[in-house]
C-alpha positions in Angstrom: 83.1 108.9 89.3 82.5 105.7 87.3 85.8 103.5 87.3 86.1 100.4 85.7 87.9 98.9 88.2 87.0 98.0 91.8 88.6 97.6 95.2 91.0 94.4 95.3 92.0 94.6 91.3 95.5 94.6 90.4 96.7 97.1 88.1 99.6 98.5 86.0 100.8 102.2 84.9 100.8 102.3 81.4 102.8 105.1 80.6 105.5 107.0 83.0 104.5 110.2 85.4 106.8 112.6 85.5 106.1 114.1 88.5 105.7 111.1 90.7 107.9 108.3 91.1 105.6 106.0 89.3 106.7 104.6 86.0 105.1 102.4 82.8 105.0 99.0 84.0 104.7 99.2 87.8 101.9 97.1 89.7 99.8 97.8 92.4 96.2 96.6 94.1 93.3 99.1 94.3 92.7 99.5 97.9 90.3 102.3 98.0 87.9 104.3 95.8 86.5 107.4 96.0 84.4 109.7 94.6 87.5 111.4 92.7 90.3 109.0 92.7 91.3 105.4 93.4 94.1 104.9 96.2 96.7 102.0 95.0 99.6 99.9 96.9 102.1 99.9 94.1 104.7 96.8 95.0 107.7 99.7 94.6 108.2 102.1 96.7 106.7 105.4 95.1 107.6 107.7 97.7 103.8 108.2 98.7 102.0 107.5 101.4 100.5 104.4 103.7 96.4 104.9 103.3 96.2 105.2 106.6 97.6 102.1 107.4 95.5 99.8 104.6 99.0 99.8 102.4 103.0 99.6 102.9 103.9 103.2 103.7 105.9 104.8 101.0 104.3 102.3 98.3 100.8 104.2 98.2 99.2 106.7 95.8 96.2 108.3 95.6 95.4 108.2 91.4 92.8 110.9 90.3 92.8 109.7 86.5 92.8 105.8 85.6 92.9 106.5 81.7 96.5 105.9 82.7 95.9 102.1 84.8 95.4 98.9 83.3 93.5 96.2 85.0 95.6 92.8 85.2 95.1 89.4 87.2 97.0 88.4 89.8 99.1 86.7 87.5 100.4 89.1 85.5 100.6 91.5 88.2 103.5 88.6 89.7 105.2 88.5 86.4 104.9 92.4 85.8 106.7 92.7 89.3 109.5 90.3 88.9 
């Protein structure tokens, strides 16, 4: 799958998930990507998972549709999590 973001980006939710913890506005850094989702370490604790020790444990997700992330810089992904 084609994503148009890449390993190391910052990115935000842009609208809530009801069934996951995520919600509009929360930050996290792409730390994997496969060939049918991208694996993020949100700064809040999600209730996921560790990817396999590349993340915090409890603050990773594996997302299988990024119509739903935003790519941010660095930057706004501080003042997004303040």
């Amino acid at each position: 799958m084609n994503f148009p973001i890449k390993v190391g980006d910052w990115v935000i939710a842009t609208r809530d998930l009801i069934h996951m913890r995520i919600k509009k506005g929360m930050v996290g850094r792409v730390l994997e990507m496969g060939i049918d989702g991208i694996s993020i370490e949100f700064v809040d604790d999600v209730g996921g998972h560790g990817c396999g020790g590349k993340g915090k444990y409890g603050h990773c997700w594996w997302w299988f549709n990024p119509i739903y992330l935003k790519k941010i810089s660095k930057k706004e992904a501080v003042l997004y999590a303040l």
